[in-house]
Backbone as JSON, one array per atom type, in Angstrom:
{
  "sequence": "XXXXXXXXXXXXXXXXXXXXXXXXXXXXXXXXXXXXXXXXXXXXXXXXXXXXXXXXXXXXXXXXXXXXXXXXXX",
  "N": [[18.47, -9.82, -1.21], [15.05, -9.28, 0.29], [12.17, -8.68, -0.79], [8.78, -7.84, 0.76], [5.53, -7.38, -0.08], [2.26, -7.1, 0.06], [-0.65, -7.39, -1.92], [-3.51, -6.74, -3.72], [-5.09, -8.76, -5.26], [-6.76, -8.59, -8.37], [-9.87, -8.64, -10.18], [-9.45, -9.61, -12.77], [-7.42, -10.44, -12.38], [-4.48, -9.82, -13.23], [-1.52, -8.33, -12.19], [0.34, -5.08, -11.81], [3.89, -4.8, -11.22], [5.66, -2.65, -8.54], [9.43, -2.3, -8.88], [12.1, -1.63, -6.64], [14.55, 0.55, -7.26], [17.07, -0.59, -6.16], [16.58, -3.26, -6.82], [18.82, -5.32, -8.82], [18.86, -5.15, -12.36], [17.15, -8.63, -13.76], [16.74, -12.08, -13.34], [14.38, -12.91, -11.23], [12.57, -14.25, -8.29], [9.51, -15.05, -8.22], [7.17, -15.54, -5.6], [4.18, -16.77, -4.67], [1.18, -16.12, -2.26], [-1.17, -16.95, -1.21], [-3.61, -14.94, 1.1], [-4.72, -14.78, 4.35], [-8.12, -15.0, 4.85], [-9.07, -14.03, 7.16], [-7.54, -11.88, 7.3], [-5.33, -12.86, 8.94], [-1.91, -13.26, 10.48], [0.87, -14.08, 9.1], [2.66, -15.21, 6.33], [5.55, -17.57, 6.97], [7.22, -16.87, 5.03], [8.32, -15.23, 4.78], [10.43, -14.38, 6.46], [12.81, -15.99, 5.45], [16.11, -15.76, 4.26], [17.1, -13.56, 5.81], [19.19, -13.59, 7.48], [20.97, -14.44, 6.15], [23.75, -12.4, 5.87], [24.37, -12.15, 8.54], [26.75, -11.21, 10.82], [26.94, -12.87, 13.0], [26.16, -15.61, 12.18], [28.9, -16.22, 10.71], [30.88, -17.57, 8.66], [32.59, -21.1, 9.72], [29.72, -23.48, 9.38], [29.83, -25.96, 11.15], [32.08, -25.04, 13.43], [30.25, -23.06, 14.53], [28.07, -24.1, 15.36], [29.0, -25.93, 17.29], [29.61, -23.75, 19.01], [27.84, -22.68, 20.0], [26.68, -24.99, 21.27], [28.32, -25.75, 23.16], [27.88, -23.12, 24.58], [25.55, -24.36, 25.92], [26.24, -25.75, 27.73], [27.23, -24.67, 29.97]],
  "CA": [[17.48, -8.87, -0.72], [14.1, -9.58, 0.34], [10.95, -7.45, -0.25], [7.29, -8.36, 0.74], [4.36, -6.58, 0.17], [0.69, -7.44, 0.09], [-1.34, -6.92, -2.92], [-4.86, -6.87, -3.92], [-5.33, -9.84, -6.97], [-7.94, -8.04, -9.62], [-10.69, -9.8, -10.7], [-8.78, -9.6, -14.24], [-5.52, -11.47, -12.4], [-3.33, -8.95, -14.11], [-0.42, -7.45, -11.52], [1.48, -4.41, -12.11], [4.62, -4.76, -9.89], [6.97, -1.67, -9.4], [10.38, -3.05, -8.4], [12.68, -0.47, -6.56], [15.82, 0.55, -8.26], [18.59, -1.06, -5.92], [17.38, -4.29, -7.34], [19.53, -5.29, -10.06], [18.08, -5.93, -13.32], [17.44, -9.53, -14.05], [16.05, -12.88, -13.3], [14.25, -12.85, -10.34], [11.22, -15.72, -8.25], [8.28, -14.52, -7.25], [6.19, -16.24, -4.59], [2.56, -16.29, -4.52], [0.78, -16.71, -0.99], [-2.71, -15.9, -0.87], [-3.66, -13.99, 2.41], [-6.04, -15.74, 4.88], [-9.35, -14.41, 4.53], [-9.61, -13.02, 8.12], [-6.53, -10.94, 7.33], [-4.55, -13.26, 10.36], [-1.07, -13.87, 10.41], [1.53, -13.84, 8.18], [3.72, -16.25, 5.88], [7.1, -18.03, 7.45], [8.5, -17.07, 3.86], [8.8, -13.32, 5.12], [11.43, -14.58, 7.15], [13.55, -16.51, 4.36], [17.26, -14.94, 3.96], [17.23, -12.54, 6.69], [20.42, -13.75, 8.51], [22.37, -14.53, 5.44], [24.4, -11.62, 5.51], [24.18, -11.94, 9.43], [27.9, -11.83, 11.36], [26.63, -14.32, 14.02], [26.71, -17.13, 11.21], [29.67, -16.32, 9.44], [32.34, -18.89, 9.01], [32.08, -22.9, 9.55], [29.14, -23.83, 10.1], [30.0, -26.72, 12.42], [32.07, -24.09, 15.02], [29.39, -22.14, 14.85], [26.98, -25.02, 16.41], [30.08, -25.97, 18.28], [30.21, -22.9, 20.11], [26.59, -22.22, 20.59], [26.18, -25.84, 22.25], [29.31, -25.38, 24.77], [27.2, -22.18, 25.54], [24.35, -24.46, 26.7], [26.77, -26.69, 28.86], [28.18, -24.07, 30.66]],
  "C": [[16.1, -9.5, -0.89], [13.03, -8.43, 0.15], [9.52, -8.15, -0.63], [6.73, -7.33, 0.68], [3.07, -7.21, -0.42], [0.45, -6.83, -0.8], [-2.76, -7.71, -3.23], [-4.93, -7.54, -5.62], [-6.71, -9.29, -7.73], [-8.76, -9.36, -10.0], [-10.0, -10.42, -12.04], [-7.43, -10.78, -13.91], [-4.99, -11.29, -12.99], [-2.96, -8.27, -13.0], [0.33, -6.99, -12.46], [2.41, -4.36, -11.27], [5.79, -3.43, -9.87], [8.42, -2.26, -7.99], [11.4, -1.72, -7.88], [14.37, -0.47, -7.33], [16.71, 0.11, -8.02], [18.44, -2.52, -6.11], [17.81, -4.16, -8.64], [18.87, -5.48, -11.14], [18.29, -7.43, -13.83], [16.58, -10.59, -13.76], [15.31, -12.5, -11.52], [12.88, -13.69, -9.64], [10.92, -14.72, -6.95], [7.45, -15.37, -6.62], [5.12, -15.7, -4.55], [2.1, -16.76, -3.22], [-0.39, -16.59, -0.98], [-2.95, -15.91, 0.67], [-4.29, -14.8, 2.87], [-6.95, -14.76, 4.79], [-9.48, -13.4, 5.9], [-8.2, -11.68, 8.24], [-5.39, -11.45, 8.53], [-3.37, -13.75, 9.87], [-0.66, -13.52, 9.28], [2.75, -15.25, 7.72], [4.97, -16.42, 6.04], [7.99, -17.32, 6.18], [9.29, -15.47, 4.34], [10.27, -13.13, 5.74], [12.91, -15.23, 6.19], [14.56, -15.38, 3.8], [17.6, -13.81, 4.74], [18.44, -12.73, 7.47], [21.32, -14.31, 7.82], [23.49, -13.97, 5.47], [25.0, -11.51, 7.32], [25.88, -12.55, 10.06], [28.05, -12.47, 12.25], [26.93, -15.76, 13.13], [27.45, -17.09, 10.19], [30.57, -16.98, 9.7], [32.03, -20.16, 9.31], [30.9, -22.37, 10.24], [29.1, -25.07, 11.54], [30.26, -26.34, 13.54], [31.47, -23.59, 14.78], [28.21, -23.14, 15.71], [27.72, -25.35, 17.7], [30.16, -25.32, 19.23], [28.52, -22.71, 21.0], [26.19, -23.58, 21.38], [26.99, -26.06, 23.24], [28.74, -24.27, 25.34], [25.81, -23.22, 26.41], [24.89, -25.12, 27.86], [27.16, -25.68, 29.94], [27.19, -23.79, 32.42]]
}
């Protein structure tokens, strides 16, 4: 499970984070990004693990390239 959210860094650089309850308790890596200044765009990481769970890429990976590059021949 992934969860982003934007937060405002205190002059102090003390975060309180509240974590929701269906994660598990335990180790867990936090990424720091800082924002761009004009508020533009957003970080590739947002995207990171989103199609793990995804039943398009389940099973070899090789037939799975396999099939998707006989789709381009066709």
């Amino acid at each position: 499970m992934t969860i982003e959210q934007t937060v405002e860094i205190p002059a102090s650089h003390r975060l309180t984070i509240e974590v929701p309850r269906e994660i598990p308790a335990g180790k867990a890596l936090l990424i720091f990004t800082p924002a761009k200044a004009d508020g533009g765009g957003k970080p590739v990481s947002r995207h990171f693990g989103r199609l793990k769970n995804s039943k398009a890429f389940a099973g070899d990976p090789m037939e799975i390239q396999r099939r998707m590059r006989a789709e381009w021949n066709d």
